[in-house]
Structure formats: structure tokens, C-alpha cells
SEDRENPA-735647 format. One record per residue: residue number from 1; x, y, z of N, C-alpha, C in turn; residue in three letters; chain. Coordinates in steps of 0.1 Angstrom, whole numbers, plus 5000, padded with zeros to 4 digits. Example, Ala and Ser with C-alpha at 12.3 -4.5 7.8 and 13.67 -1.06 7.14 Angstrom:
2
k:n.c1:n.c2:n.c3:ca.c1:ca.c2:ca.c3:c.c1:c.c2:c.c3:r:c
1:5132:4943:5078:5123:4955:5078:5132:4967:5078:ALA:A .
2:5128:4978:5071:5137:4989:5071:5129:5000:5079:SER:A .
# end
This chain:
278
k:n.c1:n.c2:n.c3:ca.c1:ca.c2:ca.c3:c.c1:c.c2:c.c3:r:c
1:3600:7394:8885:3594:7395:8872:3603:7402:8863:UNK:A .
2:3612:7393:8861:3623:7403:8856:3621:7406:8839:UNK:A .
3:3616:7401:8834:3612:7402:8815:3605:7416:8817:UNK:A .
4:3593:7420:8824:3585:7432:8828:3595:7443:8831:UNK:A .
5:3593:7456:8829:3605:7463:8834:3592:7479:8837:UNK:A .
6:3594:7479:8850:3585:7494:8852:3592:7502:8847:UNK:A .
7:3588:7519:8846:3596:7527:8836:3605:7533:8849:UNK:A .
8:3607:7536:8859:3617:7537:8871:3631:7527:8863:UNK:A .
9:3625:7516:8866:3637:7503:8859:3643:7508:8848:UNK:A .
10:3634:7509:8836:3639:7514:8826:3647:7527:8823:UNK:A .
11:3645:7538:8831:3653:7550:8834:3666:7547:8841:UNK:A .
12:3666:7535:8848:3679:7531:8852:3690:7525:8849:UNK:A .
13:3679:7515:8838:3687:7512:8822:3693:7520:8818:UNK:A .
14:3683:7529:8810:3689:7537:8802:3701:7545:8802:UNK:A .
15:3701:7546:8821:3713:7555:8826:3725:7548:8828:UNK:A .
16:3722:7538:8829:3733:7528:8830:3743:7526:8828:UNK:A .
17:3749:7526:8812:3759:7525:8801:3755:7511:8797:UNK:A .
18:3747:7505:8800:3744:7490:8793:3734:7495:8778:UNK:A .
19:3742:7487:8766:3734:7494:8756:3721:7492:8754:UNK:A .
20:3708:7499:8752:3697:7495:8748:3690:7501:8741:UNK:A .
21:3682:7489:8731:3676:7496:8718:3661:7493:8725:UNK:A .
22:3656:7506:8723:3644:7505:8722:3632:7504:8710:UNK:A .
23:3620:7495:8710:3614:7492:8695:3598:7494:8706:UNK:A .
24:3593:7502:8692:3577:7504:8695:3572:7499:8683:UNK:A .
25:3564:7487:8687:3555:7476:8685:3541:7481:8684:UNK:A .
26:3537:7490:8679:3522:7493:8681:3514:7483:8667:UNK:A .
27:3505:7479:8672:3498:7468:8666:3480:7466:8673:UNK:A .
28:3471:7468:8666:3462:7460:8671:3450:7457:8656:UNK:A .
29:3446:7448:8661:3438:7443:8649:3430:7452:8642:UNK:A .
30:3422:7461:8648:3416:7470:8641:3424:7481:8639:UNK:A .
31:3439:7481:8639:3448:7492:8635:3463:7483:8629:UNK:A .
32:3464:7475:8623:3476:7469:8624:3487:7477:8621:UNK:A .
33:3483:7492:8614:3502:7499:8611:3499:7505:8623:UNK:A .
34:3503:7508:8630:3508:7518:8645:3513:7530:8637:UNK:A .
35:3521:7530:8625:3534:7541:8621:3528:7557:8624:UNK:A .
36:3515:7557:8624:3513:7571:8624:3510:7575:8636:UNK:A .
37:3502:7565:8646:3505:7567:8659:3520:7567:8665:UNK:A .
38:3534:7557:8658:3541:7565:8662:3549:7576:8665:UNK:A .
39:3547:7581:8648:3552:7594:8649:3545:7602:8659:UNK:A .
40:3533:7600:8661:3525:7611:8670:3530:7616:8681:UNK:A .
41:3539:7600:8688:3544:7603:8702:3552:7589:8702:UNK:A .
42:3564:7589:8707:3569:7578:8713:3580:7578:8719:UNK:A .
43:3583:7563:8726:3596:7570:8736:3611:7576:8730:UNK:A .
44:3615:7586:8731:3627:7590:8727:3638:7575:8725:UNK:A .
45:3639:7578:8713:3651:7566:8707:3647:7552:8701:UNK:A .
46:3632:7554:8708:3628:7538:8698:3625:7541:8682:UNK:A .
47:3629:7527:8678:3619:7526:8667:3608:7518:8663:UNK:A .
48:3603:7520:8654:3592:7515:8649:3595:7505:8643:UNK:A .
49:3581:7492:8649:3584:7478:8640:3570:7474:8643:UNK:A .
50:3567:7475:8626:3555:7468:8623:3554:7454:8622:UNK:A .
51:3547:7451:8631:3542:7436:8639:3537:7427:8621:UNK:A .
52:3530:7428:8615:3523:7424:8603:3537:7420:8593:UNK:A .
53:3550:7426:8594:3558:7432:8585:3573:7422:8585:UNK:A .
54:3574:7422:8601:3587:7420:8604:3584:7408:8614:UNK:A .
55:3573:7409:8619:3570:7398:8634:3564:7384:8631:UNK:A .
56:3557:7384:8614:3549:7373:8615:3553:7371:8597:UNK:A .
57:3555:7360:8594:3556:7356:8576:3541:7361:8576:UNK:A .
58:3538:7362:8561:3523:7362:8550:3524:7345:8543:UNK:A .
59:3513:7338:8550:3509:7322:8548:3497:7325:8545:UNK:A .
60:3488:7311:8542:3481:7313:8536:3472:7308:8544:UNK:A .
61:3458:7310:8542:3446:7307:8554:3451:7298:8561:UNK:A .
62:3452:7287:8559:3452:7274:8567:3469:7273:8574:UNK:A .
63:3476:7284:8573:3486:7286:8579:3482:7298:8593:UNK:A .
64:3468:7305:8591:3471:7313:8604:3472:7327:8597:UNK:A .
65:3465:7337:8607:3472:7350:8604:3490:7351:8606:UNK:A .
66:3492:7348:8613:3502:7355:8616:3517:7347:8620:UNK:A .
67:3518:7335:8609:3529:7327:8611:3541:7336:8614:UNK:A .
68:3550:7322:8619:3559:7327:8627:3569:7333:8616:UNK:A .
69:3576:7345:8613:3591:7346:8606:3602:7337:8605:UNK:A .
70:3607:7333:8592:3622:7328:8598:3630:7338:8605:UNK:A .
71:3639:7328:8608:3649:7336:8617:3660:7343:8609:UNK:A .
72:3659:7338:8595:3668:7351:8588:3662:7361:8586:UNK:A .
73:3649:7362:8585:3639:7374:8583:3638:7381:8595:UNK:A .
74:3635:7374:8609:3641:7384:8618:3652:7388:8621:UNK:A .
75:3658:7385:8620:3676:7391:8622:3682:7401:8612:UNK:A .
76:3670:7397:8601:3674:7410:8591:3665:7423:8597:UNK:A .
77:3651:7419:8604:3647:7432:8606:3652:7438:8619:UNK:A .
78:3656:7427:8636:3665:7436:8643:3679:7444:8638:UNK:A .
79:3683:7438:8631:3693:7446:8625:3689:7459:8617:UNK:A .
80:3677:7456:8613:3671:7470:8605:3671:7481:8616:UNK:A .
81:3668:7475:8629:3658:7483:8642:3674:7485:8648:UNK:A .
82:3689:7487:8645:3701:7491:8652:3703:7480:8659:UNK:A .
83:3702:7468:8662:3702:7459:8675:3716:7455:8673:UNK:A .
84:3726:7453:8683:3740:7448:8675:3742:7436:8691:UNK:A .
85:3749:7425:8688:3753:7416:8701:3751:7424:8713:UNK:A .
86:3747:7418:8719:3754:7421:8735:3740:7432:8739:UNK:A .
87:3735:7438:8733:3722:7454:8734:3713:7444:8745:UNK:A .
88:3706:7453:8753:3693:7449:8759:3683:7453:8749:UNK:A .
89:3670:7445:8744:3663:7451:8735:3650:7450:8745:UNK:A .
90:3640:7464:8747:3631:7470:8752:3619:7466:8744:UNK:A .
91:3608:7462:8744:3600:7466:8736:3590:7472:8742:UNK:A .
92:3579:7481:8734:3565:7485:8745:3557:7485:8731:UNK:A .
93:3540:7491:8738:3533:7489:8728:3521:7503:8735:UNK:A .
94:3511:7503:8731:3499:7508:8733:3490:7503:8738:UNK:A .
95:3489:7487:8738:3479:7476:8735:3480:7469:8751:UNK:A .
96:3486:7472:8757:3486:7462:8774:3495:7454:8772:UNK:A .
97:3507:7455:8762:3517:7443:8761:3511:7437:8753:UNK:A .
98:3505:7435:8751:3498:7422:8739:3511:7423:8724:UNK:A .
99:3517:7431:8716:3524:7427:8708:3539:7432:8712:UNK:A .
100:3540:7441:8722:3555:7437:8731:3557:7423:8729:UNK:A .
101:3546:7416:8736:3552:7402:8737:3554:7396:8728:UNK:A .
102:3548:7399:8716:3551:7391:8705:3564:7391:8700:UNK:A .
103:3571:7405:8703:3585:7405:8702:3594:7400:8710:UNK:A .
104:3593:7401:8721:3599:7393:8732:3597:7379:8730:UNK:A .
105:3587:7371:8727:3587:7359:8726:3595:7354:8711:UNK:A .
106:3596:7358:8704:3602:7361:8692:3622:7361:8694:UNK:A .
107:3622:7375:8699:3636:7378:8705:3645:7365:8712:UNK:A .
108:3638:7363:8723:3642:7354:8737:3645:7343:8728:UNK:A .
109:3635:7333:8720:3637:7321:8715:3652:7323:8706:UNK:A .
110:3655:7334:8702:3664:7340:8695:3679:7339:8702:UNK:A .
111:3679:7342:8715:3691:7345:8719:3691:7358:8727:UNK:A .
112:3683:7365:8723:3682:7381:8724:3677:7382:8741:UNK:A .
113:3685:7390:8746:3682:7398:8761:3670:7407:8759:UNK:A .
114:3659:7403:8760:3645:7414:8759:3636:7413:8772:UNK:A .
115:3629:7430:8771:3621:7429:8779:3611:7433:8780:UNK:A .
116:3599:7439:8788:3585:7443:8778:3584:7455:8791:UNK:A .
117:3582:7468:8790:3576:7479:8794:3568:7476:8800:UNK:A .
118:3563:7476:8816:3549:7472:8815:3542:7486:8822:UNK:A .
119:3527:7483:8815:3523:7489:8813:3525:7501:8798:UNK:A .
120:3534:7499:8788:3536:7505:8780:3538:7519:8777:UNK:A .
121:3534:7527:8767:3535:7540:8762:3524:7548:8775:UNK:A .
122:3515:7541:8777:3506:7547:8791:3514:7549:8805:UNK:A .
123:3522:7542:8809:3526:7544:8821:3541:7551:8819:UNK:A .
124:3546:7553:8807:3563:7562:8809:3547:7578:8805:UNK:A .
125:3540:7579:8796:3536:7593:8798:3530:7594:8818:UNK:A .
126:3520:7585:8818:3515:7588:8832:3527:7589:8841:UNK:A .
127:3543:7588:8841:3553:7586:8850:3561:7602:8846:UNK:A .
128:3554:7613:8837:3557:7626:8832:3565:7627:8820:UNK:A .
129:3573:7613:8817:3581:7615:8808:3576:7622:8794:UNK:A .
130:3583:7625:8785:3581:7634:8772:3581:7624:8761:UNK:A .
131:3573:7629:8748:3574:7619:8738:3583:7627:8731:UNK:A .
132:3588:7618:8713:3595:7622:8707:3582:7621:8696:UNK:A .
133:3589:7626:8680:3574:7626:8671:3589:7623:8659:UNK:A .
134:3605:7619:8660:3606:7619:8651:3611:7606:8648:UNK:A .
135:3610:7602:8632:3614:7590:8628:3623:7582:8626:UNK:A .
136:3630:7574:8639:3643:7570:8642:3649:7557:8632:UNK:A .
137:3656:7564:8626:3662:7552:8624:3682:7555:8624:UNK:A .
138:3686:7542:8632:3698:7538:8638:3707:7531:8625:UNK:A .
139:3717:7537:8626:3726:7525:8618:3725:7506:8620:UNK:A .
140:3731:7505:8608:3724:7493:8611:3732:7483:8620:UNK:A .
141:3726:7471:8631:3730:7462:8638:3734:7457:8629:UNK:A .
142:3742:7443:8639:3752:7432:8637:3747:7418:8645:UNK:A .
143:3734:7422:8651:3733:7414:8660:3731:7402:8649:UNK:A .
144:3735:7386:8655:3733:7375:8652:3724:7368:8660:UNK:A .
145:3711:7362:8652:3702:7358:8663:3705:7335:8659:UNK:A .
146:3699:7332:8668:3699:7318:8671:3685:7314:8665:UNK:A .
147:3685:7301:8660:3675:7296:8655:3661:7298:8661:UNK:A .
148:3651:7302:8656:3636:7302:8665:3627:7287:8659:UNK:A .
149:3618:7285:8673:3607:7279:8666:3609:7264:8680:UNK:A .
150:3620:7266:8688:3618:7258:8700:3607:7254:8709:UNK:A .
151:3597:7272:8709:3596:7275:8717:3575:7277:8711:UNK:A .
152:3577:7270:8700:3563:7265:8696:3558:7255:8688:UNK:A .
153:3548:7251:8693:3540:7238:8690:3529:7241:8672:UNK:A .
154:3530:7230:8669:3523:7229:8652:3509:7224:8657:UNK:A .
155:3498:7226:8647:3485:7221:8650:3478:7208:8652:UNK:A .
156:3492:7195:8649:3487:7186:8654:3492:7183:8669:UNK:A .
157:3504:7191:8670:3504:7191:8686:3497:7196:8694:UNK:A .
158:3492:7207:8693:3481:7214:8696:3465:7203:8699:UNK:A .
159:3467:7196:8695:3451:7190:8688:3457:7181:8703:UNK:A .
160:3470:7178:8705:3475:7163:8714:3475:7170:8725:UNK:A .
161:3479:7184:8727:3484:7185:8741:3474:7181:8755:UNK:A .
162:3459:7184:8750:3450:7182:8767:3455:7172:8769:UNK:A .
163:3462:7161:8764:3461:7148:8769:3476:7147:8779:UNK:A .
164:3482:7156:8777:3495:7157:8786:3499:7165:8797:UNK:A .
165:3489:7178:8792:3489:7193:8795:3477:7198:8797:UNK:A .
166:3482:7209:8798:3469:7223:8797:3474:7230:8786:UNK:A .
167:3463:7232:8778:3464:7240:8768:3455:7248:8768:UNK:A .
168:3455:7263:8769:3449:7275:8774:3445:7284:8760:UNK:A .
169:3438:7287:8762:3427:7294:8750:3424:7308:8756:UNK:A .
170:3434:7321:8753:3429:7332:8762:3423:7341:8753:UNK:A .
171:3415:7338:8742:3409:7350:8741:3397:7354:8751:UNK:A .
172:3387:7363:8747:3379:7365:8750:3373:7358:8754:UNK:A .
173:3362:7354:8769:3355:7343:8770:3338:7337:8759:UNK:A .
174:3337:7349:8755:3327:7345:8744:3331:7338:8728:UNK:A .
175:3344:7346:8728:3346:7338:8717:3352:7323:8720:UNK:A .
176:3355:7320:8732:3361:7308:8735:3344:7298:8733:UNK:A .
177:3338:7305:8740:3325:7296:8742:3318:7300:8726:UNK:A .
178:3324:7302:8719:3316:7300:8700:3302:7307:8703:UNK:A .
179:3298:7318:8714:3291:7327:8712:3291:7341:8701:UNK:A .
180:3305:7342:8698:3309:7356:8686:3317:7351:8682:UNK:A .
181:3323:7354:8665:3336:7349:8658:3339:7359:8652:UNK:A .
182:3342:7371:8652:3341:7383:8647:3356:7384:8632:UNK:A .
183:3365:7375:8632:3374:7374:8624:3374:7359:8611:UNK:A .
184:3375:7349:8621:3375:7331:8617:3360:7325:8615:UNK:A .
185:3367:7319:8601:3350:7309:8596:3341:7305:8609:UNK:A .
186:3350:7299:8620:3337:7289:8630:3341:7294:8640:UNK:A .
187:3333:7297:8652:3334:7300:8662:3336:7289:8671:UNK:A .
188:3341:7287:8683:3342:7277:8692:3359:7279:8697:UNK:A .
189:3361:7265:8703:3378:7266:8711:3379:7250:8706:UNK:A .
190:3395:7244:8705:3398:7233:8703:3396:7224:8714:UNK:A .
191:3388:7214:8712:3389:7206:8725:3395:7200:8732:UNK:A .
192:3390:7201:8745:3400:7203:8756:3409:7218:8763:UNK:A .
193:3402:7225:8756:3411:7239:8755:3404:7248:8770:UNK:A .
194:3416:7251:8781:3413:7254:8789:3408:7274:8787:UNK:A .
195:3402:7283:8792:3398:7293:8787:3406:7302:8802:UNK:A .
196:3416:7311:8800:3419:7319:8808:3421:7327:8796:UNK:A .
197:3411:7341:8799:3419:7351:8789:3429:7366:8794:UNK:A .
198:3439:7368:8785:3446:7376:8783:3446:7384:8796:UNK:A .
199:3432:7388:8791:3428:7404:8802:3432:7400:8818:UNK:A .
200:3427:7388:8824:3427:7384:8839:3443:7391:8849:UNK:A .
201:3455:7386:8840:3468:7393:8843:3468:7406:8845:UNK:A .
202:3462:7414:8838:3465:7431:8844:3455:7440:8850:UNK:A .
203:3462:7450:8857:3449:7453:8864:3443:7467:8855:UNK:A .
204:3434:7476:8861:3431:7489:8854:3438:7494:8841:UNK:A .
205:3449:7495:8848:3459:7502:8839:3468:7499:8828:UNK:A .
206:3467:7483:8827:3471:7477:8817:3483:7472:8825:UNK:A .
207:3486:7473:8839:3500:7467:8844:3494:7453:8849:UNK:A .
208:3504:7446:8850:3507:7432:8854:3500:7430:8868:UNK:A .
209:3495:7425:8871:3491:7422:8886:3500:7414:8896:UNK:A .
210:3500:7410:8906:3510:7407:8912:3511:7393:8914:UNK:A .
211:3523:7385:8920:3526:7373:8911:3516:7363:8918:UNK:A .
212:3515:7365:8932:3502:7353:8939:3493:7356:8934:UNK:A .
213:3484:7367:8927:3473:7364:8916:3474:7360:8906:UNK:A .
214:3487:7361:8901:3486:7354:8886:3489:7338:8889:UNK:A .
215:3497:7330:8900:3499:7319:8905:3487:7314:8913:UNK:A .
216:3477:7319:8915:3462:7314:8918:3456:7317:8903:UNK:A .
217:3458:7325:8894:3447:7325:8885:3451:7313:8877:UNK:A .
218:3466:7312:8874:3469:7296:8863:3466:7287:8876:UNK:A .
219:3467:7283:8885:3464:7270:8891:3448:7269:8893:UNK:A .
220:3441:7278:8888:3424:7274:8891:3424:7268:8880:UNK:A .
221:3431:7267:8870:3428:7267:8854:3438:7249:8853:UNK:A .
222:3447:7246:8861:3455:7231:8863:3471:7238:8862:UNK:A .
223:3474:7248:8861:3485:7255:8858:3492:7254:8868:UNK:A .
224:3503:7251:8873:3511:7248:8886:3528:7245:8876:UNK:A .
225:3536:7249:8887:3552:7245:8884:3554:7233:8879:UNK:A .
226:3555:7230:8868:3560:7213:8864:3550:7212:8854:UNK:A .
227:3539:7216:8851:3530:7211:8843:3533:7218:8826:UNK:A .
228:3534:7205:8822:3534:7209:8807:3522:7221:8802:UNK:A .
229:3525:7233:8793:3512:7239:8798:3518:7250:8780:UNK:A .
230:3508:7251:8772:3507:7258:8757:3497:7265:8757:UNK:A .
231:3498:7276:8751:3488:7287:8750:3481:7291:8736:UNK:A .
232:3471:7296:8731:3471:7297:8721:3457:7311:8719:UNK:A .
233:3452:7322:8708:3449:7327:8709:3440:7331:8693:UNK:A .
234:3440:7340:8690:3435:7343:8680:3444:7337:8665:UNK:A .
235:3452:7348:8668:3464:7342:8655:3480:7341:8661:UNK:A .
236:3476:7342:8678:3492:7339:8675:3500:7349:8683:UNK:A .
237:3492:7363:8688:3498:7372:8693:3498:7378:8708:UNK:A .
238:3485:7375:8710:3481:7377:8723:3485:7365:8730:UNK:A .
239:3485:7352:8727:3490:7337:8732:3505:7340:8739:UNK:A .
240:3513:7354:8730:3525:7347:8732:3530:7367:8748:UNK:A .
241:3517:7370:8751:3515:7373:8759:3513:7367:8773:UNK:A .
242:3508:7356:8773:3503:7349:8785:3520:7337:8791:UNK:A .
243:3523:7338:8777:3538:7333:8776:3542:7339:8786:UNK:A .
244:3549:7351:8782:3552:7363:8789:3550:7359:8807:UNK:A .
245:3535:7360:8805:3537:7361:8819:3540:7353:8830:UNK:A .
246:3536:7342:8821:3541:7329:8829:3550:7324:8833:UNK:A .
247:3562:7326:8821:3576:7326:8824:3583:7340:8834:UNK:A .
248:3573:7349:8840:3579:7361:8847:3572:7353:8864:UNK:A .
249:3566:7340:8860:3565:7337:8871:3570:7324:8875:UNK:A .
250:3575:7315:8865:3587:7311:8862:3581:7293:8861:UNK:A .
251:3572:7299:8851:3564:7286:8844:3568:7288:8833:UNK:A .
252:3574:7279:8824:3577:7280:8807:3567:7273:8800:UNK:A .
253:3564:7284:8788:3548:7280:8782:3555:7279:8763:UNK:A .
254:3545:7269:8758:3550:7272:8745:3536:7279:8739:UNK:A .
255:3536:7282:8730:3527:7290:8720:3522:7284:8709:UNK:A .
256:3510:7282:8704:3508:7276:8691:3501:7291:8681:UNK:A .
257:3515:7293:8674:3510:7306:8664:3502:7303:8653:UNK:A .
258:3496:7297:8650:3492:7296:8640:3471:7298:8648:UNK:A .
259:3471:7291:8664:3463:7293:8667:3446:7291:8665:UNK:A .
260:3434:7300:8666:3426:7295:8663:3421:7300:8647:UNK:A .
261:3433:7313:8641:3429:7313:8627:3435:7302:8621:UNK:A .
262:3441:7295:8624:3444:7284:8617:3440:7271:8618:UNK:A .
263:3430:7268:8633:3427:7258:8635:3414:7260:8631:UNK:A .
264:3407:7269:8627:3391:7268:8617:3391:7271:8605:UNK:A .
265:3406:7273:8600:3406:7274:8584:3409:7262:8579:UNK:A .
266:3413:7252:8589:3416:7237:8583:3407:7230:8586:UNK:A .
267:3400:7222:8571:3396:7214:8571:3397:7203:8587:UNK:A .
268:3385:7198:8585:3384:7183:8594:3385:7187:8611:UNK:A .
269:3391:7199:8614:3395:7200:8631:3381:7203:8636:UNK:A .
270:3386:7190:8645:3370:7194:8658:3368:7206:8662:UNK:A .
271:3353:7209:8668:3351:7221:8674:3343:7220:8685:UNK:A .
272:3348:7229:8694:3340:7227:8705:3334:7241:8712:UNK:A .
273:3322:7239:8719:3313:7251:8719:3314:7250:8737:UNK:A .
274:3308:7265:8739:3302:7262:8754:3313:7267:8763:UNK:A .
275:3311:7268:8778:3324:7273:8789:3334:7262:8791:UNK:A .
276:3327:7242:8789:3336:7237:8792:3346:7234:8784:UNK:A .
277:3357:7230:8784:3373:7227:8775:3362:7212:8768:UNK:A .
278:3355:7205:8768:3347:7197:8761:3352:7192:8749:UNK:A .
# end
């Protein structure tokens, strides 16, 4: 699971001489700036990269929270974050990986050598290490990134894939089944949408579980080596988590960012209610 990096791994990185920039991603819906949490504490040498800012364009409803950046807008902000050719870039978060990944999925489609902390800012303190509280910023990178956008699907693909694939819907299982909508006009999942959420991959602690559980949890769901298989989530960010993990077990997943804030802010798109993909 080599994208995942325990903090042992990462201590061995760092000692290494292979260059690496480390970036703290703190993001979560009911907090989207992290900045003051990072000053509070974070790993010596990262910086700060606000997910809202740098990770996703500003579109308009029926585009989704959290469209994807161009790739000149990301390469202008890794270069903001020091990142120059050749660097390993680290990311972590607070959140269980959930916007790690968003960077990593982001980076990788890029060209970029990245990897995700697992377990995050929780397991390098639980492993004794020390935080830093001050506000890093690095001269600026050189890196040059490669075109993104390979590596996801638009909403009429989305609407086509059950018929080829699995297409996996991991939020919450209530909001899958249009019991709560606590963000988006209509509650429900797109039909056909298989429901494995987020949470099932890690265990207690927010770390990864191990790979014959996650290779039984995607094949109860039709998930197996060879199968076409797209994920999708709230707006875009937690989806490209399940990415993550799939590809650490060496299934390649595409992502639909635009997701289900975009698929109930558009006119005309079916809806489907209940536990089954229907």
C-alpha cells in the first residue's frame, strides 16, 4: 500500500536525502479553513493548503461544490506550497484522510510522486512526535505539473456507468438511502449507485485496515480486479478517498467531482431512494 505511508515510513523519508515537501490539508465541511488549526500544531515543515482555495475551482450550483482546478491553477499553488520536480509530496489531514486524498488524487493525475499519512496529524502525535505552530512558507517551486482531469468522469458519465460498472456512492448510508440531506436540494443516490461508505476502510483510529478487508469489502459491493468501477460522494472529496484506497490495493477508480452536489442541483436527474442502487 504504497500511496499510505505510516509515520515510521515517513521518518525514514525524511531521513533519507530524497526531497520532501510536506502540505497540511486540514478541511472539513463544518470547518473548511483548517489555518488556525494549523498554526495550533502541525508537522514541522509543512504547509498549509486550503482545500476550498487551491484544490477545487468556485462553479456554480449545478457545477458542484467543489469542481475540479485547472491544472494551471494547481501548479501555481504547488509551487506556492515549495514543490519543485523530482520532490516526494506528503500530504495529511485531521479528517481520516478524507482531504489528503483530495490532494493526492489531484497531484498523481498530475505527474506528482504523492502520498497520504495514514492515519494523519493523530497518529505522528500518538507516535510522540512534536508539533510546530509556525507559518511555513518555502521559496517558491518549479515543479511542472501534467494535464489533470484523466482521471474523472462528467455527470452524464456518471448517469451511464451502472451499465458498465460499479459506481459507488460512499457517503453516509442514510444519506445514500434519501433518509437526511443535510447540505443538497434532494436527498437520495443516482440510480444504480452502489452504497459503500468512506468510513468501512479504517479502523478506530482513522488508519486503513488491512488489504483482505478492504478486498472483501469492494467485492461484496461487485468490486473485483478488472471491473470498471467510479466513485462519487458529497461534492467531490471524500469520493476521491475511496480512490485512494483502491488504487493502494491496486484497483484504478475514477471519481465524479462534481458528485451528488451537482447531481441534485441539476435539473431533470433521476432520483433514487431506499438501501437498494434502484
Amino acid at each position: 500500500m504504497s500511496n499510505f505511508l505510516r509515520v515510521d515510513e515517513l521518518i525514514d523519508l525524511l531521513a533519507s536525502g530524497v526531497p520532501v515537501r510536506l502540505i497540511d490539508v486540514r478541511w472539513r465541511l463544518d470547518r473548511p479553513d483548517g489555518h488556525s488549526e494549523y498554526l495550533s500544531g502541525h508537522i514541522p515543515g509543512a504547509v498549509y493548503v486550503p482545500l476550498d482555495q487551491e484544490l477545487a475551482a468556485h462553479g456554480r450550483a449545478h457545477e458542484g461544490r467543489h469542481p475540479m482546478p485547472s491544472t494551471e491553477s494547481l501548479q501555481e499553488a504547488a509551487r506556492r506550497w515549495g514543490v519543485r520536480g523530482g520532490d516526494v509530496v506528503v500530504a495529511y489531514d485531521d479528517a481520516k484522510g478524507v482531504s489528503a486524498a483530495r490532494a493526492w488524487w489531484l497531484l498523481r493525475q498530475a505527474g506528482v510522486d504523492v502520498r497520504v499519512l495514514d492515519g494523519g496529524l493523530q497518529a505522528w502525535v500518538g507516535a510522540g512526535y512534536e508539533l510546530s505552530s509556525d507559518e511555513v512558507e518555502l521559496d517558491r517551486g518549479d515543479v511542472v505539473l501534467t494535464e489533470i482531469g484523466a482521471d474523472a468522469i462528467s455527470i452524464d458519465e456518471a448517469a451511464a456507468f451502472p451499465a458498465s460498472g460499479v459506481l459507488l456512492d460512499v457517503r453516509a448510508a442514510e444519506r445514500y438511502r434519501g433518509e437526511t440531506e443535510p447540505l443538497d436540494p434532494v436527498a437520495g443516490h443516482i440510480p444504480g449507485a452502489v452504497n459503500v461508505p468512506m468510513t468501512s476502510h479504517l479502523d478506530a483510529d482513522g488508519r486503513l485496515v488491512d488489504a483482505a478487508t478492504l478486498r472483501a469489502t469492494f467485492a461484496a459491493a461487485g468490486v473485483t480486479p478488472g471491473t470498471p468501477v467510479a466513485a462519487y460522494c458529497g461534492s467531490g472529496v471524500t469520493a476521491a478517498h475511496t480512490a485512494l484506497v483502491l488504487d493502494a490495493i491496486g484497483i484504478p477508480a475514477k471519481v465524479f467531482p462534481g458528485s451528488w452536489s451537482q447531481w441534485s442541483n441539476t435539473p431533470g436527474r433521476p432520483v433514487a431512494t431506499g438501501p437498494q442502487p434502484g
